[in-house]
PDB file with one MODEL, atoms N, CA, C and O in Angstrom:
MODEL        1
ATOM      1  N   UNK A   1      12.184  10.469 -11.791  1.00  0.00           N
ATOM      2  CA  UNK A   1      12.461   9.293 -12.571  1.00  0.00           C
ATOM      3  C   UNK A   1      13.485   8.470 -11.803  1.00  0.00           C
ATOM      4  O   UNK A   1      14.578   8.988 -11.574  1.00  0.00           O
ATOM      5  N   UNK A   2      13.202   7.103 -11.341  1.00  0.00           N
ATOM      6  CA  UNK A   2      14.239   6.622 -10.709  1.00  0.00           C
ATOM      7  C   UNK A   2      14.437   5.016 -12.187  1.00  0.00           C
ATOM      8  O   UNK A   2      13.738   4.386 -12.981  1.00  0.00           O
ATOM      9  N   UNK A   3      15.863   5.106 -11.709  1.00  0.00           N
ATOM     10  CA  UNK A   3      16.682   4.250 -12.506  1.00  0.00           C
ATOM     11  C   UNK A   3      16.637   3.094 -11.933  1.00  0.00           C
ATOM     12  O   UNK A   3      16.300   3.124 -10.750  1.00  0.00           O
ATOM     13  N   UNK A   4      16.970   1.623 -12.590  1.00  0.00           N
ATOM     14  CA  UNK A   4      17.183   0.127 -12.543  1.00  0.00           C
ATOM     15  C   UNK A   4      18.517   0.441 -10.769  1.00  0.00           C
ATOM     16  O   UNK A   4      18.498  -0.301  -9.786  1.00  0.00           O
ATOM     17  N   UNK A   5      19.357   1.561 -10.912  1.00  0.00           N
ATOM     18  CA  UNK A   5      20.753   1.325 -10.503  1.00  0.00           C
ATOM     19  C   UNK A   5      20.430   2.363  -9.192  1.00  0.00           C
ATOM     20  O   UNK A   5      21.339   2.806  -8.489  1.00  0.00           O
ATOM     21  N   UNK A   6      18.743   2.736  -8.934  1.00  0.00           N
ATOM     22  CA  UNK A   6      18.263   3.276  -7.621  1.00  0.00           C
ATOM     23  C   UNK A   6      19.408   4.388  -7.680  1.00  0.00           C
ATOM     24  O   UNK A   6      20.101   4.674  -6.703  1.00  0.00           O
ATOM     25  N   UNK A   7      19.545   5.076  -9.135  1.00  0.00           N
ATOM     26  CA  UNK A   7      19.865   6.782  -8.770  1.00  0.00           C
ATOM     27  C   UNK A   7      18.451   7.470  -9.293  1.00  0.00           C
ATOM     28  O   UNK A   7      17.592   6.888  -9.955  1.00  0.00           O
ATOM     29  N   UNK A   8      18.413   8.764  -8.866  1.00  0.00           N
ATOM     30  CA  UNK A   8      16.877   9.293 -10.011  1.00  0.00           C
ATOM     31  C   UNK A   8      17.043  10.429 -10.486  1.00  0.00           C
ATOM     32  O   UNK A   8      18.203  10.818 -10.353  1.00  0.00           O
ATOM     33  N   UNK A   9      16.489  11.006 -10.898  1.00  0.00           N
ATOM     34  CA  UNK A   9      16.072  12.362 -11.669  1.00  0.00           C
ATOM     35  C   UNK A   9      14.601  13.164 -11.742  1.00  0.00           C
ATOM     36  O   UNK A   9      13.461  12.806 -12.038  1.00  0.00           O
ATOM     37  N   UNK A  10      15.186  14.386 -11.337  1.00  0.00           N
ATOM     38  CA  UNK A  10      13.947  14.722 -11.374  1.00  0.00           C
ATOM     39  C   UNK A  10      13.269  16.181 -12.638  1.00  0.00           C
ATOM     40  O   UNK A  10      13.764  17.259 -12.967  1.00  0.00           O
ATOM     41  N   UNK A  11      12.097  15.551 -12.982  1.00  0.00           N
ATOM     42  CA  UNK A  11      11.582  15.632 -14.623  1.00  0.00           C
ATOM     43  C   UNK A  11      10.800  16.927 -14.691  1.00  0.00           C
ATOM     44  O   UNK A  11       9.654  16.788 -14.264  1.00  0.00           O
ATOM     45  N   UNK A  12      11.026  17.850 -15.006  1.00  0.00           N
ATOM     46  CA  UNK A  12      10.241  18.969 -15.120  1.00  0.00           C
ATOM     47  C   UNK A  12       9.145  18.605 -16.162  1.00  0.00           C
ATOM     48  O   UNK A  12       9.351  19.046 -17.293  1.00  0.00           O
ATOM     49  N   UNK A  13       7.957  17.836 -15.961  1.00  0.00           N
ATOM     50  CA  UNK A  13       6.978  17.362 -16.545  1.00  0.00           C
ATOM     51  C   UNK A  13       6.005  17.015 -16.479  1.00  0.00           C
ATOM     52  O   UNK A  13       6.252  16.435 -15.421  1.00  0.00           O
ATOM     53  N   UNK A  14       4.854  16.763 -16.657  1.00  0.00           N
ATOM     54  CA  UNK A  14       3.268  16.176 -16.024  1.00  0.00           C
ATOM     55  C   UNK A  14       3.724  14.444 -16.399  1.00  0.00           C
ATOM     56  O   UNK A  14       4.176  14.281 -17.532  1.00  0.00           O
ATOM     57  N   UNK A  15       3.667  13.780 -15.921  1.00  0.00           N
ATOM     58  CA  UNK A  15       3.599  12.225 -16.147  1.00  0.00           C
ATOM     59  C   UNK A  15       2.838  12.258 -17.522  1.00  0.00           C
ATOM     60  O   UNK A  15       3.507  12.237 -18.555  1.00  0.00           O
ATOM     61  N   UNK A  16       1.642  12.303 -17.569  1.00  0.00           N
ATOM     62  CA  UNK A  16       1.087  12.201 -19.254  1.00  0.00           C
ATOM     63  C   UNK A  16       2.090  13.025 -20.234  1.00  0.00           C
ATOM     64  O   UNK A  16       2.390  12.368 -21.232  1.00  0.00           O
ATOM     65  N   UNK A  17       2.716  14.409 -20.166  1.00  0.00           N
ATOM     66  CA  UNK A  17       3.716  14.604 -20.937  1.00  0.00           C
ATOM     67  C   UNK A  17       5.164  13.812 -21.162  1.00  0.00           C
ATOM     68  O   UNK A  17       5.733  13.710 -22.249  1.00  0.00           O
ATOM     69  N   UNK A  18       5.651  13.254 -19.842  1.00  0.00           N
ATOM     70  CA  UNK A  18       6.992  12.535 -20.224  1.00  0.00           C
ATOM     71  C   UNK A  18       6.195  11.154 -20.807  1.00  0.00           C
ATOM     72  O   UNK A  18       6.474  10.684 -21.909  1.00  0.00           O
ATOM     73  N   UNK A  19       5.423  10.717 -20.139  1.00  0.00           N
ATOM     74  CA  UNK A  19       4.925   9.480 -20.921  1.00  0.00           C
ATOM     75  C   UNK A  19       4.685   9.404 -22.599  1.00  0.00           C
ATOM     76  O   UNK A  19       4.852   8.411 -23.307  1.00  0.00           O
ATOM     77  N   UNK A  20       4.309  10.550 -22.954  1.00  0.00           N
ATOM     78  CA  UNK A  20       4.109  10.586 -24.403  1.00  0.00           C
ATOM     79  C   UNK A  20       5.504  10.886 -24.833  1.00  0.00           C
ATOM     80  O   UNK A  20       5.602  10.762 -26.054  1.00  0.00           O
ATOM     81  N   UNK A  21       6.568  11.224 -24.281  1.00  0.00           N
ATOM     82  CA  UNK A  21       8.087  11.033 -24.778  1.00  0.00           C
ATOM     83  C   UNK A  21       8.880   9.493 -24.968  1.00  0.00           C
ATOM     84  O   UNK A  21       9.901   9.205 -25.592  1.00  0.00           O
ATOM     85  N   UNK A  22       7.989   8.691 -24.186  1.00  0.00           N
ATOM     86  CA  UNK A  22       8.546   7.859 -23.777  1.00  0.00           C
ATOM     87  C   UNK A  22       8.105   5.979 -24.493  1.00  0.00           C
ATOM     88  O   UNK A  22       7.158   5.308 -24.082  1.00  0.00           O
ATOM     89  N   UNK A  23       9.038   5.566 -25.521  1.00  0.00           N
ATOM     90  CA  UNK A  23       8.103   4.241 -26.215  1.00  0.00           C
ATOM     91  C   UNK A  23       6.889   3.561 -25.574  1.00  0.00           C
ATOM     92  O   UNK A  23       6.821   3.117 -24.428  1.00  0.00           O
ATOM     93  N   UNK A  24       5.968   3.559 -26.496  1.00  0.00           N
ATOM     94  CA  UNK A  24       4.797   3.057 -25.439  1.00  0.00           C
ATOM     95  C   UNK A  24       4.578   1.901 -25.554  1.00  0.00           C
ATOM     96  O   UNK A  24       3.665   1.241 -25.057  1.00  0.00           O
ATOM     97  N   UNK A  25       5.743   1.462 -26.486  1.00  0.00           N
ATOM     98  CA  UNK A  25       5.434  -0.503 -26.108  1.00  0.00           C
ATOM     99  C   UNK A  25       6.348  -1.313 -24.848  1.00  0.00           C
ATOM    100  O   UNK A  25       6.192  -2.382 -24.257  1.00  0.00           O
ATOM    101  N   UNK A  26       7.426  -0.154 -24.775  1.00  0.00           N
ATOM    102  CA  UNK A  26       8.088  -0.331 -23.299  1.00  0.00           C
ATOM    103  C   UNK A  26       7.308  -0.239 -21.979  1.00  0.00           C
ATOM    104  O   UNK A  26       7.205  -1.184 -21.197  1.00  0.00           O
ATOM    105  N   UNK A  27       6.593   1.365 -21.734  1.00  0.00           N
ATOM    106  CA  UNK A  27       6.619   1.792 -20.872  1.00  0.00           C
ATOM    107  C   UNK A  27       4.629   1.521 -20.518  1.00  0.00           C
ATOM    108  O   UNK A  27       3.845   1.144 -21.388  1.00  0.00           O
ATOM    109  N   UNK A  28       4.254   1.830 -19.107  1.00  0.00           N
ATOM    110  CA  UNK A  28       3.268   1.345 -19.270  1.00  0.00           C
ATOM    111  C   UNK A  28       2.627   1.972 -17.428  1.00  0.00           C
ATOM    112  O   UNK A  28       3.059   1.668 -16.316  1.00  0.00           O
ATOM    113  N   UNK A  29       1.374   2.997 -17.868  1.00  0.00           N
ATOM    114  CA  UNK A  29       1.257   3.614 -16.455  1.00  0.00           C
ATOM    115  C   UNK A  29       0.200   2.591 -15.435  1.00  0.00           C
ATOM    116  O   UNK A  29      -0.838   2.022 -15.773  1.00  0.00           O
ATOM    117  N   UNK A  30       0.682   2.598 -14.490  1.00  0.00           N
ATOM    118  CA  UNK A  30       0.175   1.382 -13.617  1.00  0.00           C
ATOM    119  C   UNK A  30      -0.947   2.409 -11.988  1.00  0.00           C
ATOM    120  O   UNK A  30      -1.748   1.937 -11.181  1.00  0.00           O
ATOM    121  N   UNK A  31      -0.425   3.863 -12.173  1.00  0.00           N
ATOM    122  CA  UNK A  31      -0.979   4.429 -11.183  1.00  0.00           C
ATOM    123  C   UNK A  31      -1.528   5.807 -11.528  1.00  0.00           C
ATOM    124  O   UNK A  31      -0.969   5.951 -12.616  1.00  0.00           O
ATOM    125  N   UNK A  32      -2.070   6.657 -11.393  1.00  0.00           N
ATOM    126  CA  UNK A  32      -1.743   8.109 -11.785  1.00  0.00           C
ATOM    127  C   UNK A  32      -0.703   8.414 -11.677  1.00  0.00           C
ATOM    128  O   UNK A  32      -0.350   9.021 -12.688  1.00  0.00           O
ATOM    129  N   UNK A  33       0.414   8.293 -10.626  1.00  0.00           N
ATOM    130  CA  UNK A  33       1.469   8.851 -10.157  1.00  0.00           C
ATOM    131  C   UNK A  33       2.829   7.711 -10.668  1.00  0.00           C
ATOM    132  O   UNK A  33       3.988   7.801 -10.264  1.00  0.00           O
ATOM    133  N   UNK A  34       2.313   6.693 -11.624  1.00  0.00           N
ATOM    134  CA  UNK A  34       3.463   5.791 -11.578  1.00  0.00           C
ATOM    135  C   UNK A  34       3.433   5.020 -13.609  1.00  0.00           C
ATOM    136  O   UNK A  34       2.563   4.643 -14.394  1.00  0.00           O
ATOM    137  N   UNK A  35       4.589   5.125 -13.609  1.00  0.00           N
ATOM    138  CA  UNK A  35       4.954   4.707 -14.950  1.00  0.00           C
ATOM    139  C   UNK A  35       6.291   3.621 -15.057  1.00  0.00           C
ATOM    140  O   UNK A  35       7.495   3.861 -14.971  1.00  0.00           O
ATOM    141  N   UNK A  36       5.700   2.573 -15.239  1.00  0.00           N
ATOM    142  CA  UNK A  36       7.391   1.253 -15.186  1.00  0.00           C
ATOM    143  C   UNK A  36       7.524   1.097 -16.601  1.00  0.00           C
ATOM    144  O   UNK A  36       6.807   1.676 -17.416  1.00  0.00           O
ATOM    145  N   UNK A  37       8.339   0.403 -16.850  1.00  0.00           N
ATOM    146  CA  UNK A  37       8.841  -0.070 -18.166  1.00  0.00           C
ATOM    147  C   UNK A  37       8.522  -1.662 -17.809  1.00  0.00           C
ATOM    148  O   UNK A  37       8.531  -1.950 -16.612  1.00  0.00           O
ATOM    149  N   UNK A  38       8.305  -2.475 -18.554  1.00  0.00           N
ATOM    150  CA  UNK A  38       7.287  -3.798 -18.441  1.00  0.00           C
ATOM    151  C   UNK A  38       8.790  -5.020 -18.144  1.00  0.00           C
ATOM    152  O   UNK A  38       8.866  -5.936 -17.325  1.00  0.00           O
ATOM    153  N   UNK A  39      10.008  -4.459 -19.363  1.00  0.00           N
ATOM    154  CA  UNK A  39      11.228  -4.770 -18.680  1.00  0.00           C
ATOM    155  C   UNK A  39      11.608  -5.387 -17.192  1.00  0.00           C
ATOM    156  O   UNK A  39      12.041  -6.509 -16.927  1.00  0.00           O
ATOM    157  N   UNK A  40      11.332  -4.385 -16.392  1.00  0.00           N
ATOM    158  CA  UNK A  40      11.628  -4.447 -14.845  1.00  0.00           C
ATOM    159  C   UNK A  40      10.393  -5.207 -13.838  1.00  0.00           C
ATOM    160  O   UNK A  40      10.531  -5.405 -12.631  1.00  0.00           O
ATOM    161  N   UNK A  41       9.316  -5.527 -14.558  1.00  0.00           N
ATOM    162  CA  UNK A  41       8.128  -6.397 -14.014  1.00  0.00           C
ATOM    163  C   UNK A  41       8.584  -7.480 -13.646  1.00  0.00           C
ATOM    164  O   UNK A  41       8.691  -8.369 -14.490  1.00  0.00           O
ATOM    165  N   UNK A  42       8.957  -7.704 -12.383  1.00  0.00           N
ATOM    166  CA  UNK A  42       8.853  -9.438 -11.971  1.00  0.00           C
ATOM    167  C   UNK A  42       7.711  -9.976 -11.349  1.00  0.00           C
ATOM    168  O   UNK A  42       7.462 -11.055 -11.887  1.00  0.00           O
ATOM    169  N   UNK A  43       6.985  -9.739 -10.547  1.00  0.00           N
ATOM    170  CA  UNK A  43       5.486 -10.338 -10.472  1.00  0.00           C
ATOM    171  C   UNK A  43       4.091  -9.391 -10.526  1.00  0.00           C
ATOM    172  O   UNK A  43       4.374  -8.196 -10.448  1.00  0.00           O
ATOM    173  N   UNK A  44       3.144  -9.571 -10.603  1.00  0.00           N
ATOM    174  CA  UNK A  44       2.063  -8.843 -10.553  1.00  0.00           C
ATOM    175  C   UNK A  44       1.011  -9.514 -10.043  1.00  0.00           C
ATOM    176  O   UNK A  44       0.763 -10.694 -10.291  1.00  0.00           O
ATOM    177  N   UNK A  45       0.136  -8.527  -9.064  1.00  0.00           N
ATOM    178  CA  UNK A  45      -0.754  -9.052  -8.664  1.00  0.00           C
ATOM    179  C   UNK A  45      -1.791  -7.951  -8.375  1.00  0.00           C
ATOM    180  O   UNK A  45      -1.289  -6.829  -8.443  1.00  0.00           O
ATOM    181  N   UNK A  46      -3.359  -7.972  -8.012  1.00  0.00           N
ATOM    182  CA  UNK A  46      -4.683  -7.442  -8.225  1.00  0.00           C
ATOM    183  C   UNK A  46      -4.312  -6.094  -7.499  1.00  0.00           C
ATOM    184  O   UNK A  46      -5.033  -5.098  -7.565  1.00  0.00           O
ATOM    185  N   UNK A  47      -3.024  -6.150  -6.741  1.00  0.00           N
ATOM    186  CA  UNK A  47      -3.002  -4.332  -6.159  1.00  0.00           C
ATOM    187  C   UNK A  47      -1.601  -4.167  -6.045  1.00  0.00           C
ATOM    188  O   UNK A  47      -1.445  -3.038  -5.581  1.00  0.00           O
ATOM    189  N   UNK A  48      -0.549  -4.678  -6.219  1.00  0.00           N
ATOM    190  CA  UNK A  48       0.663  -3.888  -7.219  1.00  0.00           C
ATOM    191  C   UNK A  48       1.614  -5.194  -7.877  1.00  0.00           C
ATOM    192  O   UNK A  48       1.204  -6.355  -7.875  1.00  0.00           O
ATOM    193  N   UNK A  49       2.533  -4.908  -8.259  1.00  0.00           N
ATOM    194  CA  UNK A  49       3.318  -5.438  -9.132  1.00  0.00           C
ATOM    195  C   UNK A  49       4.593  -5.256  -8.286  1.00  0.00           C
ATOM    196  O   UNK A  49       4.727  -4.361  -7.451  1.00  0.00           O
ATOM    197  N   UNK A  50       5.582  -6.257  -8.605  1.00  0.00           N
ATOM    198  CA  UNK A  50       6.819  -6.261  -7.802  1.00  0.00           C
ATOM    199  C   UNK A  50       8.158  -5.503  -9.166  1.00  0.00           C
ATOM    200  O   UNK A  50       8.508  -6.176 -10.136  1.00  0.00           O
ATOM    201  N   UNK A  51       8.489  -4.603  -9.002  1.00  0.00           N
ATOM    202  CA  UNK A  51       9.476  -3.971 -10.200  1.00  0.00           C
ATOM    203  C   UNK A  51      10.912  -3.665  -9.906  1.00  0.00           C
ATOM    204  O   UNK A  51      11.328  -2.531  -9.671  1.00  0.00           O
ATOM    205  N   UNK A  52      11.770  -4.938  -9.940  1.00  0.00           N
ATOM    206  CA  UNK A  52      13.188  -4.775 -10.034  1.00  0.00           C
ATOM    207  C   UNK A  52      13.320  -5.033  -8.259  1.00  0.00           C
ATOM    208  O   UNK A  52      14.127  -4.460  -7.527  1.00  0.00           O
ATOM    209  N   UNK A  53      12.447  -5.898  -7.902  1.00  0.00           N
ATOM    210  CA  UNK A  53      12.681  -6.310  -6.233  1.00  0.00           C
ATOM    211  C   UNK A  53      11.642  -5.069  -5.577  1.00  0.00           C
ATOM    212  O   UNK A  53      11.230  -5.480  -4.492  1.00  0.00           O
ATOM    213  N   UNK A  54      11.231  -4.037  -5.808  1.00  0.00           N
ATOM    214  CA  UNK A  54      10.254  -3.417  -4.821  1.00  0.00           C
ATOM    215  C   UNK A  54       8.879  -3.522  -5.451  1.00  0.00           C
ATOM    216  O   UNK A  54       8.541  -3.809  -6.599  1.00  0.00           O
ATOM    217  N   UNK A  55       8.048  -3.143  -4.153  1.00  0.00           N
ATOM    218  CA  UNK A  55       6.644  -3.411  -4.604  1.00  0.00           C
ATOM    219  C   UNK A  55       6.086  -1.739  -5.073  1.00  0.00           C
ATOM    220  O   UNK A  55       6.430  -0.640  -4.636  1.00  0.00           O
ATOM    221  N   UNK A  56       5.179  -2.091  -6.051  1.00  0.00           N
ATOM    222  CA  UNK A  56       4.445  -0.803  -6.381  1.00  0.00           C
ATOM    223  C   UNK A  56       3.292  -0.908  -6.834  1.00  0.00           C
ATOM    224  O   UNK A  56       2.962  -1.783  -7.635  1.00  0.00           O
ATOM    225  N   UNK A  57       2.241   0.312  -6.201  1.00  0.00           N
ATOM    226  CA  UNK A  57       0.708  -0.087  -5.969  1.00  0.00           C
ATOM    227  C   UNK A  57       0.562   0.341  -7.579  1.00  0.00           C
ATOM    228  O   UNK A  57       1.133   1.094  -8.368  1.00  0.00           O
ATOM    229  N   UNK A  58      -0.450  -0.516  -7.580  1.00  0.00           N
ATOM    230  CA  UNK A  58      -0.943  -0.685  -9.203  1.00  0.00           C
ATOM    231  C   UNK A  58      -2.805  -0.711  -8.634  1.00  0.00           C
ATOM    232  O   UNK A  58      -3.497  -1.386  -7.872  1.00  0.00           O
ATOM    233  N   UNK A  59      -3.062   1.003  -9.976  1.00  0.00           N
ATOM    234  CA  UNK A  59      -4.272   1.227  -9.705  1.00  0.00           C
ATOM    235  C   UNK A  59      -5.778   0.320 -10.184  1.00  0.00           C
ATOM    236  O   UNK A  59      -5.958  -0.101 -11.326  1.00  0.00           O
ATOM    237  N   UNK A  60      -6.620   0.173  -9.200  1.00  0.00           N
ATOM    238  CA  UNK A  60      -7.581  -0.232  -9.856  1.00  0.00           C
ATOM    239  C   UNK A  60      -8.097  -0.245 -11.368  1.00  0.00           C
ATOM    240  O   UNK A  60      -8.384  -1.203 -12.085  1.00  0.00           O
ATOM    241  N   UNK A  61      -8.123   1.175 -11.630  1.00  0.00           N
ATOM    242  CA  UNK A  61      -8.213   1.244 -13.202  1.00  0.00           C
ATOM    243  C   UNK A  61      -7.437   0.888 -13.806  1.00  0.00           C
ATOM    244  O   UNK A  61      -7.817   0.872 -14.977  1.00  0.00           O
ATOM    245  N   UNK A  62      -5.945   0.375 -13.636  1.00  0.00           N
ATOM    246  CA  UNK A  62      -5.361  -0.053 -14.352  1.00  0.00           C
ATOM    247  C   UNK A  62      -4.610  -1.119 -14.574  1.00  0.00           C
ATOM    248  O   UNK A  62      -3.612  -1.328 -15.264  1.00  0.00           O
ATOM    249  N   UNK A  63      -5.363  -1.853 -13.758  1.00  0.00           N
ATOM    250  CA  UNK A  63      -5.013  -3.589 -13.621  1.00  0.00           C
ATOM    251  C   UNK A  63      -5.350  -4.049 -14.731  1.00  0.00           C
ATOM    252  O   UNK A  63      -4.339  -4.436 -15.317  1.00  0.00           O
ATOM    253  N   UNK A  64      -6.521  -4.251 -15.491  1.00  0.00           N
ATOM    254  CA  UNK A  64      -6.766  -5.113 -16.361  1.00  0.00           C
ATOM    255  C   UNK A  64      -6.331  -4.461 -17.578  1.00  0.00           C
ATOM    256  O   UNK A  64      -6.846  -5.222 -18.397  1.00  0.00           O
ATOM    257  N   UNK A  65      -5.664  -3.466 -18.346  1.00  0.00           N
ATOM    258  CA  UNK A  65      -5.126  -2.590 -19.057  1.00  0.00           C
ATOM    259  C   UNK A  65      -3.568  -3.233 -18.654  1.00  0.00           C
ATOM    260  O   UNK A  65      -2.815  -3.689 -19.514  1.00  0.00           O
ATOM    261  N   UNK A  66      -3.322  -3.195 -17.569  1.00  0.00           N
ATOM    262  CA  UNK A  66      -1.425  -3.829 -17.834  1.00  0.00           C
ATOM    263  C   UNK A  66      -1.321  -5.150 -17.674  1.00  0.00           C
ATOM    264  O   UNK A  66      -0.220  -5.699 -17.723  1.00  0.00           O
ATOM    265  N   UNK A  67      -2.618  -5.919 -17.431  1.00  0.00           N
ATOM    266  CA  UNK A  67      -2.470  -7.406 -17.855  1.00  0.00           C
ATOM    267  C   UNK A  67      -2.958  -7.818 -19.063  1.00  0.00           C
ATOM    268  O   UNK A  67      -2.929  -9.005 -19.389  1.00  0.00           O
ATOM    269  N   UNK A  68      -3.540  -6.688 -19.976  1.00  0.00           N
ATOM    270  CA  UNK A  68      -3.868  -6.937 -21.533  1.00  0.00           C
ATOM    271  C   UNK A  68      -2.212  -6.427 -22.160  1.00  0.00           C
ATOM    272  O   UNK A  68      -1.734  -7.288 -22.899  1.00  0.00           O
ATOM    273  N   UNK A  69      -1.604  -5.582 -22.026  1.00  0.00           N
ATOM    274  CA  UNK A  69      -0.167  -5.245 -22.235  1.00  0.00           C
ATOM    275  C   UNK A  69       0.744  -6.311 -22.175  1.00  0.00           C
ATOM    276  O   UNK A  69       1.548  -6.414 -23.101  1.00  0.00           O
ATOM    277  N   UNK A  70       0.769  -7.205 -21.165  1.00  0.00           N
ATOM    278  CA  UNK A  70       1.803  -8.006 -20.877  1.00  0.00           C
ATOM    279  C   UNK A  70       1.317  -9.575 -21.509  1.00  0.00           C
ATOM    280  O   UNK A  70       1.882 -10.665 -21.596  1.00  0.00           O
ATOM    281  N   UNK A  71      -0.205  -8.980 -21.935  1.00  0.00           N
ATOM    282  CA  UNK A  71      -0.347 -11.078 -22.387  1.00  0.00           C
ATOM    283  C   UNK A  71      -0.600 -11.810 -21.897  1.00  0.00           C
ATOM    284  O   UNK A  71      -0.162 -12.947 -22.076  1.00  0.00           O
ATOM    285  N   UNK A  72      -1.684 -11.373 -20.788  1.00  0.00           N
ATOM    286  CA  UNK A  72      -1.589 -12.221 -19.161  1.00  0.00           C
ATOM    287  C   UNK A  72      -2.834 -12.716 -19.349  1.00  0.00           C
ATOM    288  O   UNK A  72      -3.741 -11.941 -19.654  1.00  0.00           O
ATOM    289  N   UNK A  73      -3.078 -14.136 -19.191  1.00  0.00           N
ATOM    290  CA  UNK A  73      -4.252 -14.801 -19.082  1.00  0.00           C
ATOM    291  C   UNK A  73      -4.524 -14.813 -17.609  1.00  0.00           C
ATOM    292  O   UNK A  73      -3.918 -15.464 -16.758  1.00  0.00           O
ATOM    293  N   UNK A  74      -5.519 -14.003 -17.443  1.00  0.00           N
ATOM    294  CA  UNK A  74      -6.028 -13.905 -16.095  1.00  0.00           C
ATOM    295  C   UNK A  74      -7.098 -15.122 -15.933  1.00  0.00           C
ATOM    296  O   UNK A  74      -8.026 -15.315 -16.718  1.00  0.00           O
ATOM    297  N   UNK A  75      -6.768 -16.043 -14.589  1.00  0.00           N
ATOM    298  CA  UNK A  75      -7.733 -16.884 -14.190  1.00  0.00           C
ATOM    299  C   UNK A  75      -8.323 -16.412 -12.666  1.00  0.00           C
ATOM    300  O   UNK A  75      -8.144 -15.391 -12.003  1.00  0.00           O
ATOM    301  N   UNK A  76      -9.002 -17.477 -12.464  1.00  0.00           N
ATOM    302  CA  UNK A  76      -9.928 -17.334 -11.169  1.00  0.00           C
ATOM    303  C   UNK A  76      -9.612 -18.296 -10.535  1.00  0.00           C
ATOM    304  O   UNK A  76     -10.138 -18.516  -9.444  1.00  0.00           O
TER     305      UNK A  76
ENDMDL
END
């Protein structure tokens, strides 16, 4: 688990288990291996999202699932 303040922790847990600990109108899984809080989202785009200044790959399956989350009118 890494923090806003780039210290981390590490979670004796399966991601789908801490995720179900974790508010799910905050938090929101973007990879198999990756879970942000929508909070720390500053841009997004078709293969990752920029979160708190770094980039992070955002999975195919779950692009159009975290742009229905955030309210995002997707154009062409």
């Amino acid at each position: 688990m890494f923090l806003s303040d780039k210290s981390h922790y590490l979670v004796r847990s399966s991601l789908s288990g801490a995720l179900k600990k974790l508010p799910s109108d905050i938090f929101i899984k973007i990879h198999r291996s990756l879970v942000v809080s929508i909070y720390f989202i500053d841009d997004i785009s078709k293969d990752h999202l920029i979160v708190d200044g770094e980039p992070m790959p955002i999975g195919n399956q779950y692009y159009k699932m975290t742009i229905k989350r955030l309210n995002i009118i997707e154009y062409a």
